[in-house]
VOPAGU-2260 file (C-alpha; in pm, 1 decimal, decimal comma):
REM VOPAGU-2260
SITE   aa  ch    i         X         Y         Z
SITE  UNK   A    0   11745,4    7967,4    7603,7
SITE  UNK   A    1   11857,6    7621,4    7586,5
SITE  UNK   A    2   11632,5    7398,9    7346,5
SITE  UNK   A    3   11508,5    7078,8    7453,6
SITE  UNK   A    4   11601,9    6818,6    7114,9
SITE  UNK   A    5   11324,8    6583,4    6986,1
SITE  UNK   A    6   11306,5    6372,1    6676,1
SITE  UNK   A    7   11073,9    6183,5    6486,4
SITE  UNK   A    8   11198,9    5932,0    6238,0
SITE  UNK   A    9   11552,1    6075,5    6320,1
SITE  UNK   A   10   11415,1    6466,4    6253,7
SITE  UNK   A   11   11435,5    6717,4    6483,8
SITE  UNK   A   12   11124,9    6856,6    6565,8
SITE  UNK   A   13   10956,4    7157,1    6784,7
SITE  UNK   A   14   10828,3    7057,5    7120,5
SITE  UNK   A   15   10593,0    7293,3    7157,1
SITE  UNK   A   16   10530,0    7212,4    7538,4
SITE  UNK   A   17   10875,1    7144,7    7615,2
SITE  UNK   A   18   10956,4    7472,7    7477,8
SITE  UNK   A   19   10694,3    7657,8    7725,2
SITE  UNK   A   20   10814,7    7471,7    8023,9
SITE  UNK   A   21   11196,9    7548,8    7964,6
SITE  UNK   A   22   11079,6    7947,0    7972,0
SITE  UNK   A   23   10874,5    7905,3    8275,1
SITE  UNK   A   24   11183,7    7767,0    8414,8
SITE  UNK   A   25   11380,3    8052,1    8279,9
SITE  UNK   A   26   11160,9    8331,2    8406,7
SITE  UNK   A   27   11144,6    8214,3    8724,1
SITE  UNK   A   28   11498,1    8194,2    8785,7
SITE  UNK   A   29   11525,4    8545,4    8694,8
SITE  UNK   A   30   11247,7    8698,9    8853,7
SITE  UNK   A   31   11293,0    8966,7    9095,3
SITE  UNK   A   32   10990,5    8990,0    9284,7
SITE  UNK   A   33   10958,4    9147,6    9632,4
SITE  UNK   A   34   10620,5    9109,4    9842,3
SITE  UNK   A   35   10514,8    9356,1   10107,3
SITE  UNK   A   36   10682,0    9214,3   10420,8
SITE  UNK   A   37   10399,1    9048,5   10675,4
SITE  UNK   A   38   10191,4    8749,0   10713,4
SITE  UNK   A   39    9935,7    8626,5   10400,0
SITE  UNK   A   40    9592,8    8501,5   10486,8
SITE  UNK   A   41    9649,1    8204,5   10272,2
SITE  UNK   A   42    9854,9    8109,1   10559,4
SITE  UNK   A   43    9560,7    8124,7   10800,1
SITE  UNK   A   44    9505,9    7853,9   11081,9
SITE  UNK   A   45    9266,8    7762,7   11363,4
SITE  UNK   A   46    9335,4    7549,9   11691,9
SITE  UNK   A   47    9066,4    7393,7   11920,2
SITE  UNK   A   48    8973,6    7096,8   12093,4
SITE  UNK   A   49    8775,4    6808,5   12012,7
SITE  UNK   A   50    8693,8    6660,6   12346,4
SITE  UNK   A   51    9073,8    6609,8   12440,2
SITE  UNK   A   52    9198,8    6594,6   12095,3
SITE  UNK   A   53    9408,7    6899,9   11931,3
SITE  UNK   A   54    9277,8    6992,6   11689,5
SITE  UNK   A   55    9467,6    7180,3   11403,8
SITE  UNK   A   56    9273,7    7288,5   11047,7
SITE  UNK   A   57    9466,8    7527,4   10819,2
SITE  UNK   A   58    9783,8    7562,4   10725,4
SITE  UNK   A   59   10096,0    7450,1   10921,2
SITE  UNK   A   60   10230,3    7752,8   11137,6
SITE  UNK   A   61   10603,7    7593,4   11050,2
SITE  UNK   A   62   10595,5    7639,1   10716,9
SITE  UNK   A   63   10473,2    8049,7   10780,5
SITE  UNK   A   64   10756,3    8027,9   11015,7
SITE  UNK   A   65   11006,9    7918,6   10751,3
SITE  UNK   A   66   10875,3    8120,2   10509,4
SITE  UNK   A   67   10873,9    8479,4   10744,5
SITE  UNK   A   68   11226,7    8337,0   10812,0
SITE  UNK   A   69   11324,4    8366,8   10503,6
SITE  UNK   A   70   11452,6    7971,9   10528,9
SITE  UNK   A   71   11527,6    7905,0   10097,7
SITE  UNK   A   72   11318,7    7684,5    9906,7
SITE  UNK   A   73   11442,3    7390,9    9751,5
SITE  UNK   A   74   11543,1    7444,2    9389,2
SITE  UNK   A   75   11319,4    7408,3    9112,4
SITE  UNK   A   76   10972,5    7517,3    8918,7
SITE  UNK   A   77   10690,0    7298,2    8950,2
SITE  UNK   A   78   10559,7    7379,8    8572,8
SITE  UNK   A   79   10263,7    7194,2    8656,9
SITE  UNK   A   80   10141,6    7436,6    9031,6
SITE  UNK   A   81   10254,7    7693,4    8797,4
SITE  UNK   A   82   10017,1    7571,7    8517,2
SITE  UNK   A   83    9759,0    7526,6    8784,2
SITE  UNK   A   84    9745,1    7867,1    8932,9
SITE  UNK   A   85    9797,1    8050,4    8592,7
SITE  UNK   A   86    9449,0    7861,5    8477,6
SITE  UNK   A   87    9295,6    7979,7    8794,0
SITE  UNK   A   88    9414,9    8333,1    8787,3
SITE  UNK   A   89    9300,2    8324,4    8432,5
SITE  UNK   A   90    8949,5    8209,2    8523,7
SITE  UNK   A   91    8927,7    8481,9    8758,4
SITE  UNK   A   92    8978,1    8734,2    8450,9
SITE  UNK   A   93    8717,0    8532,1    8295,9
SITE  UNK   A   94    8443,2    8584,1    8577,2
SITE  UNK   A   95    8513,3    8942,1    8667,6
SITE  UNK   A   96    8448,2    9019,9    8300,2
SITE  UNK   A   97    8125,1    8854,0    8321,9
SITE  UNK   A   98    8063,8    9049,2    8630,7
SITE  UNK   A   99    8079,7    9375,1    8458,5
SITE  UNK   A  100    7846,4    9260,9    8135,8
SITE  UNK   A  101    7617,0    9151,7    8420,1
SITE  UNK   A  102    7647,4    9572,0    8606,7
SITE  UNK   A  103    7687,2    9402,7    8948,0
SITE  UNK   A  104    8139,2    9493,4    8924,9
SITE  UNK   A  105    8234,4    9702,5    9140,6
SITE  UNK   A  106    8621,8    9708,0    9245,0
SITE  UNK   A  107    8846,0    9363,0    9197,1
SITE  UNK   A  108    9200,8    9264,4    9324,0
SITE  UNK   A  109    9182,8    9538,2    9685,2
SITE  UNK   A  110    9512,5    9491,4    9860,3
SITE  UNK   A  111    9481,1    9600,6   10210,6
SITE  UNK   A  112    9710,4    9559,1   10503,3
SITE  UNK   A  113    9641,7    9513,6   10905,7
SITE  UNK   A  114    9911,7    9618,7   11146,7
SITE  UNK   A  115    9793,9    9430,7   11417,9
SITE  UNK   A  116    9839,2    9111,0   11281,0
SITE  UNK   A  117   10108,0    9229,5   11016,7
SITE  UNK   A  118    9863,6    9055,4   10714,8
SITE  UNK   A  119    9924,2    9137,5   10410,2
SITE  UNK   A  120    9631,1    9014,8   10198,3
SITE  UNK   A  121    9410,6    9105,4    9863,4
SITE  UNK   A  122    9042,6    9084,8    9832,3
SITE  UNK   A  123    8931,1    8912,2    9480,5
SITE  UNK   A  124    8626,2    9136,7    9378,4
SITE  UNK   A  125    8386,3    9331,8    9513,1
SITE  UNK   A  126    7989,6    9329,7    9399,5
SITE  UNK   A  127    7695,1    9462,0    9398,8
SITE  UNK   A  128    7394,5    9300,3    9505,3
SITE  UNK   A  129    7129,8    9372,6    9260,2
SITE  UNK   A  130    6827,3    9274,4    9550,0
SITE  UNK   A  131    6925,4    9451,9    9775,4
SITE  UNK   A  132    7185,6    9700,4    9594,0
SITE  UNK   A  133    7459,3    9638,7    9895,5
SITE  UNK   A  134    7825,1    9541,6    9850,8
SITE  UNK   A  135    7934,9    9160,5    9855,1
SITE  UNK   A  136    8291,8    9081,0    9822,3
SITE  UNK   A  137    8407,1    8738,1    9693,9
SITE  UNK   A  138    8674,5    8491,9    9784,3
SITE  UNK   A  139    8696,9    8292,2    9392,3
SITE  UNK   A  140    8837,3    7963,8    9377,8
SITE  UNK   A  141    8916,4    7706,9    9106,6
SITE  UNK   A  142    8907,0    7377,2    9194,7
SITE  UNK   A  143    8935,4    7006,9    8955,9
SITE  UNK   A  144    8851,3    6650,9    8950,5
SITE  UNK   A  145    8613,5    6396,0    9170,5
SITE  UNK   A  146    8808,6    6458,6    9507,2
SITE  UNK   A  147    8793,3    6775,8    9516,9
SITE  UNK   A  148    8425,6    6771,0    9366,7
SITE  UNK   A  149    8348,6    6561,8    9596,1
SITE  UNK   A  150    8412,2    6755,9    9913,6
SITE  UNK   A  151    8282,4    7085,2    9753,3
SITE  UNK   A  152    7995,3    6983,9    9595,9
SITE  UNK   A  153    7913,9    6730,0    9831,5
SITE  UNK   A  154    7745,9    6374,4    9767,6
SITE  UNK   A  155    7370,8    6260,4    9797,2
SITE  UNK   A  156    7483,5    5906,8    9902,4
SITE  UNK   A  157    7827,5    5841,3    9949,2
SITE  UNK   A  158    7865,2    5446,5    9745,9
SITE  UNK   A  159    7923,7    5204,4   10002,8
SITE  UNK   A  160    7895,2    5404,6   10327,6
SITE  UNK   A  161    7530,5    5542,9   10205,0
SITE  UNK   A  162    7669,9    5850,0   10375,8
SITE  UNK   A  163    7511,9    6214,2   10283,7
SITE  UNK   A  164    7786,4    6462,5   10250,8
SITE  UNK   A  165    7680,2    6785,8   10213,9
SITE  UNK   A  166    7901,0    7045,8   10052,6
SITE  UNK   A  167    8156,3    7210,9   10222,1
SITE  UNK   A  168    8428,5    7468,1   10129,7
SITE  UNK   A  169    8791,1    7387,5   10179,6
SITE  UNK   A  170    8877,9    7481,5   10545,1
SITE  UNK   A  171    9225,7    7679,5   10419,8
SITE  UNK   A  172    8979,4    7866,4   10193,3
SITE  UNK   A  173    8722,2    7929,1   10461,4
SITE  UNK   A  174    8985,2    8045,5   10688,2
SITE  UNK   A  175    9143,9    8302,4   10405,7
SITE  UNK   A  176    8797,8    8383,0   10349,1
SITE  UNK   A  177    8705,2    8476,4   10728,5
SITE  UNK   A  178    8978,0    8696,5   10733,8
SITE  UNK   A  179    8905,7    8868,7   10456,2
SITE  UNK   A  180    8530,1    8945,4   10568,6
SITE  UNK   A  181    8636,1    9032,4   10928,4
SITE  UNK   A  182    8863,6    9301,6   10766,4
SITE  UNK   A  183    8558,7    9433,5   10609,1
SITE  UNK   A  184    8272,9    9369,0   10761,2
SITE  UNK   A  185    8212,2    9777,5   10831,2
SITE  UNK   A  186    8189,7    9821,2   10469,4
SITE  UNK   A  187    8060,3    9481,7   10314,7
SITE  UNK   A  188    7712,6    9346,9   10362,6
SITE  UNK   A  189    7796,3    8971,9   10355,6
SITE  UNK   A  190    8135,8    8732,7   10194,3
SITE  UNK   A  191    8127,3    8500,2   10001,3
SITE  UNK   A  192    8356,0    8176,5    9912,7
SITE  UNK   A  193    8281,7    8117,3    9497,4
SITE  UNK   A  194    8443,8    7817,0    9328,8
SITE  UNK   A  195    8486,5    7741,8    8961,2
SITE  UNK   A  196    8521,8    7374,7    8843,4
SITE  UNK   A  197    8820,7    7421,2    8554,4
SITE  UNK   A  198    8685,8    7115,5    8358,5
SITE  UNK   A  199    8252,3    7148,3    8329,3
SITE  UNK   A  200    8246,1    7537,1    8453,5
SITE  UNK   A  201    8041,5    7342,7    8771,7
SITE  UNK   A  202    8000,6    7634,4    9031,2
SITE  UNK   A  203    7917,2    7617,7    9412,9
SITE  UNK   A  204    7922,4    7930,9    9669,5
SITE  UNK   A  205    7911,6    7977,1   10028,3
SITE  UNK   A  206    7856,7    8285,6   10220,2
SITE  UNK   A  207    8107,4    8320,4   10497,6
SITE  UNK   A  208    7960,7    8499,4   10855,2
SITE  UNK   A  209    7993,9    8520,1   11201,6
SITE  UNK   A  210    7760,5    8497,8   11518,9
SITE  UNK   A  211    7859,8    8677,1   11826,0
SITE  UNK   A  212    7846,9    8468,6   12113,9
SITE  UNK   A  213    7753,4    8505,7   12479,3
SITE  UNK   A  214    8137,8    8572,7   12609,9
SITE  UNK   A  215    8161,9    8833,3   12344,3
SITE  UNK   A  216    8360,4    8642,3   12050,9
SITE  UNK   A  217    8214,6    8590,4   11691,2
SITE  UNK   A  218    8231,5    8209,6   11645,5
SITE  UNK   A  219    8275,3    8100,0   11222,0
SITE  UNK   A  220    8028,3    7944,7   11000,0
SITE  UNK   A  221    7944,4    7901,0   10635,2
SITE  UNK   A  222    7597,4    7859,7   10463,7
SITE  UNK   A  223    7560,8    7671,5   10145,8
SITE  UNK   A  224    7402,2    7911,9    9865,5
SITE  UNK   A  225    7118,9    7747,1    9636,9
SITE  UNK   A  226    7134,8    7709,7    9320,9
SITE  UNK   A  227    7146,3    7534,6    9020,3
SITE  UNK   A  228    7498,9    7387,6    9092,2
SITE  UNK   A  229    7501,6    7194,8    9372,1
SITE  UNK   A  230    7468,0    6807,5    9471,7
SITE  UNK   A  231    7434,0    6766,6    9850,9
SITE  UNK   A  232    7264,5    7109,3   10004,7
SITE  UNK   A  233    7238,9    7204,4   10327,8
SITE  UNK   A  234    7034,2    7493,9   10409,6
SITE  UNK   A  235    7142,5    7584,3   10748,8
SITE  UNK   A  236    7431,2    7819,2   10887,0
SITE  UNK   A  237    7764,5    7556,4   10969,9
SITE  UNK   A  238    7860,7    7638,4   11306,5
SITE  UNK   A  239    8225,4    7591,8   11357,0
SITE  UNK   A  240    8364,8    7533,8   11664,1
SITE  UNK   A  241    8626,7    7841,2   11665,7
SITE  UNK   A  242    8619,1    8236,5   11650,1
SITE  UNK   A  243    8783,9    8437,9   11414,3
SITE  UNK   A  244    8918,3    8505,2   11728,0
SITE  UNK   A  245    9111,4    8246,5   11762,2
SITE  UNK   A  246    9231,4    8248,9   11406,4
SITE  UNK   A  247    9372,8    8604,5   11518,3
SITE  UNK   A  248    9544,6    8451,2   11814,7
SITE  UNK   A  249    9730,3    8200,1   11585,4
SITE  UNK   A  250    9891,9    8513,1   11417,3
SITE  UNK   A  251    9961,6    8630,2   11713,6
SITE  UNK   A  252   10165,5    8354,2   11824,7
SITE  UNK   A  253   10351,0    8319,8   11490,6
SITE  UNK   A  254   10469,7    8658,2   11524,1
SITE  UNK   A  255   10607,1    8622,8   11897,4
SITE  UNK   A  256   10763,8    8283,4   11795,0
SITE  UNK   A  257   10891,2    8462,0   11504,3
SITE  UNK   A  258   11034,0    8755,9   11704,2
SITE  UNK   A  259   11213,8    8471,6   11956,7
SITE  UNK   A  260   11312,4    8304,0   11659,5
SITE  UNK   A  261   11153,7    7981,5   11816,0
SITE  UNK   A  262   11062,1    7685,4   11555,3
SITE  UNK   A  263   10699,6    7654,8   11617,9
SITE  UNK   A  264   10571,5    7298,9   11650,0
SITE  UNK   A  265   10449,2    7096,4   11305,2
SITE  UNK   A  266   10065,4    7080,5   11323,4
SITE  UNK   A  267   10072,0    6818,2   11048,1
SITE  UNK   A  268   10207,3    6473,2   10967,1
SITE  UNK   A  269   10276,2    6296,3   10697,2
SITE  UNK   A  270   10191,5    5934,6   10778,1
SITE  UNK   A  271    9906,0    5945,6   11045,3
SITE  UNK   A  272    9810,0    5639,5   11331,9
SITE  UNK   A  273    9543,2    5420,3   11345,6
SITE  UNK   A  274    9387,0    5688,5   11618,1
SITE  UNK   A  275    9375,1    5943,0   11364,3
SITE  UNK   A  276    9259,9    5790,8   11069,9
SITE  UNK   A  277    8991,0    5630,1   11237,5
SITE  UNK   A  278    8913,8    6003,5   11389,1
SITE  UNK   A  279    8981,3    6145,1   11019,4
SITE  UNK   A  280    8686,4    5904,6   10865,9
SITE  UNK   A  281    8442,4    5973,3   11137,1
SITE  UNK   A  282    8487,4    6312,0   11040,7
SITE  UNK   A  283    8386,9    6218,6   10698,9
SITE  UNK   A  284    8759,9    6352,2   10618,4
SITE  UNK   A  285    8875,9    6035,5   10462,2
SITE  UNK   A  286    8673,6    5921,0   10139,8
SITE  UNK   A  287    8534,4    5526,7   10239,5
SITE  UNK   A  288    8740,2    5443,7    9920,0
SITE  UNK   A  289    9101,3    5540,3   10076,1
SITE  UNK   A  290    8953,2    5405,2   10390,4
SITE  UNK   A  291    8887,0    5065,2   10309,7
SITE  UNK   A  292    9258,6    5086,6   10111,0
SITE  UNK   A  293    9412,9    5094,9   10431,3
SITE  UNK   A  294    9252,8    4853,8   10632,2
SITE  UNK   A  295    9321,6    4630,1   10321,5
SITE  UNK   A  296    9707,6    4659,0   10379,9
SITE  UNK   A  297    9746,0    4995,3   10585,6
SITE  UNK   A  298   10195,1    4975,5   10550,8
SITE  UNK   A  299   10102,2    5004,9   10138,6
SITE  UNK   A  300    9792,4    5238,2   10162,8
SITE  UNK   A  301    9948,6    5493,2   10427,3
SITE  UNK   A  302    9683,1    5835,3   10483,9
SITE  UNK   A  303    9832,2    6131,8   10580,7
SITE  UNK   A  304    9836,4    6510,3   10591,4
SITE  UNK   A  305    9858,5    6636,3   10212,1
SITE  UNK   A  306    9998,2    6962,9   10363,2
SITE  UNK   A  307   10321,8    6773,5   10439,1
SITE  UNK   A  308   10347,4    6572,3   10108,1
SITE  UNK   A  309   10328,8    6939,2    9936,3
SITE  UNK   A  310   10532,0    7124,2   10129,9
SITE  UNK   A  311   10802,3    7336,8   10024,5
SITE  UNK   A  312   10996,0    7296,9   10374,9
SITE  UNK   A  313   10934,3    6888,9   10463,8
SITE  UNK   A  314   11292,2    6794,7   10429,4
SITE  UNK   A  315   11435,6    7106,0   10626,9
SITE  UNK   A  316   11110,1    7009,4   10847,1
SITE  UNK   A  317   11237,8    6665,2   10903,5
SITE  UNK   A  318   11617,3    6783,2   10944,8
SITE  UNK   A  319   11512,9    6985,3   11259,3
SITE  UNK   A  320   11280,5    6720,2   11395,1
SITE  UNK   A  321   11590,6    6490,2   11378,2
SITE  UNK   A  322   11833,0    6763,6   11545,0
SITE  UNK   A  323   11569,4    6890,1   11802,4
């Protein structure tokens, strides 16, 4: 291992945190890991209309389609994604300990596999309900900061719209989260979507269900669970305007574009139009903070989809949008 040289007063001296970072750089470059080939639920997405606007919530069937493709990632560890998820994996130790001094554990990290849609996914934990002694399984989440806080949690009165905001859980979660409790739903009584704040231990859950419908489909929704932990509550089921259904048929269509090796088009963008941010905030999508920033000087305070800025694939994304 290369050492990273510091001084102080012209001494060398032991970077403790440079020292960790240059390992989780080495490690990674010599890791050897293979995943079960398929599709992952945390790739989940959902299409519908809005009126006559597409609608796309999820995650961007390109980047599954680069990733099934086997397209390389660019070079590198992100120490600090790495940091992030090894904190949240960590909490999830944490809790499922405290699950089994509480007698409600019952099974944790189930990796199960559905050939229809060739997914590929793992279940967090499994409960027990100790009111009505059935089986719950649980989606866990970490999450950090006022944004984020903010969406989850929800707000009372938003400052300067006066806005409520109830809580809500991240749609790529709720998505993962429908999967999961569609794949079980024989043998679970309920889902639920449980998230962690890393900083105050702040905690908000959401069960995760379906309604069958008239045509036969079950359409989504969430319901806010009380508690303690919560700013912004709403008590009713949140109808969403898709089936898990239709999150099936997105898989679907990945796999046939997949098996014509035909780019799929991006759902996301990184700089959006006036149309769409003004869509975005109606939605209550866009904070009236960020809002305001842009109609200040919108060419300095550009809004767009954080799915591209994050993105392993954006500049091979942008390559074949230029060569298309």
């Amino acid at each position: 291992m290369d050492h990273q040289n510091y001084t102080i007063d012209n001494q060398p001296v032991f970077s403790l945190i440079a020292e960790e970072d240059n390992s989780t750089h080495e490690i990674e470059s010599r890791r050897f890991q293979r995943r079960r080939p398929g599709l992952y639920p945390s790739e989940a997405s959902v299409e519908f209309k809005d009126g006559s606007r597409r609608v796309v919530q999820g995650k961007c069937m390109r980047a599954a389609w680069y990733r099934s493709s086997n397209v390389p990632k660019p070079p590198g560890t992100n120490v600090g994604l790495m940091m992030k998820a090894y904190l949240g994996k960590q909490a999830e130790v944490m809790q499922v300990r405290k699950w089994k001094e509480m007698g409600i554990w019952v099974d944790n990290n189930i990796k199960f596999f559905d050939k229809d849609l060739v997914l590929s996914g793992e279940l967090d934990a499994i409960l027990r309900n100790p009111m009505t002694d059935k089986l719950m399984g649980l989606e866990m989440k970490t999450f950090y900061g006022y944004p984020a806080g903010r969406g989850l949690c929800g707000i009372k009165r938003e400052r300067g719209s006066g806005k409520f905001l109830p809580g809500k859980p991240k749609v790529e979660h709720f998505l993962q989260s429908s999967l999961y409790a569609w794949e079980y739903k024989d043998v679970l009584d309920e889902y639920r979507l449980y998230y962690l704040e890393r900083g105050d231990g702040h905690r908000v859950e959401f069960k995760v269900g379906f309604t069958e419908r008239n045509d036969g489909k079950h359409q989504c929704y969430w319901q806010q669970i009380p508690g303690r932990y919560w700013n912004a509550y709403q008590e009713d089921r949140v109808l969403q305007p898709y089936t898990i259904e239709d999150i099936h048929s997105r898989y679907r269509d990945l796999i046939k574009m997949l098996r014509k090796k035909q780019l799929p088009v991006k759902d996301f963008c990184i700089s959006w139009d006036k149309d769409t941010i003004e869509y975005k905030y109606s939605q209550s999508e866009i904070s009236k903070t960020n809002y305001d920033k842009w109609v200040k000087n919108p060419k300095t305070n550009k809004l767009g989809d954080w799915q591209c800025s994050y993105c392993d694939y954006k500049d091979q994304c942008q390559q074949d949008d230029l060569t298309a």
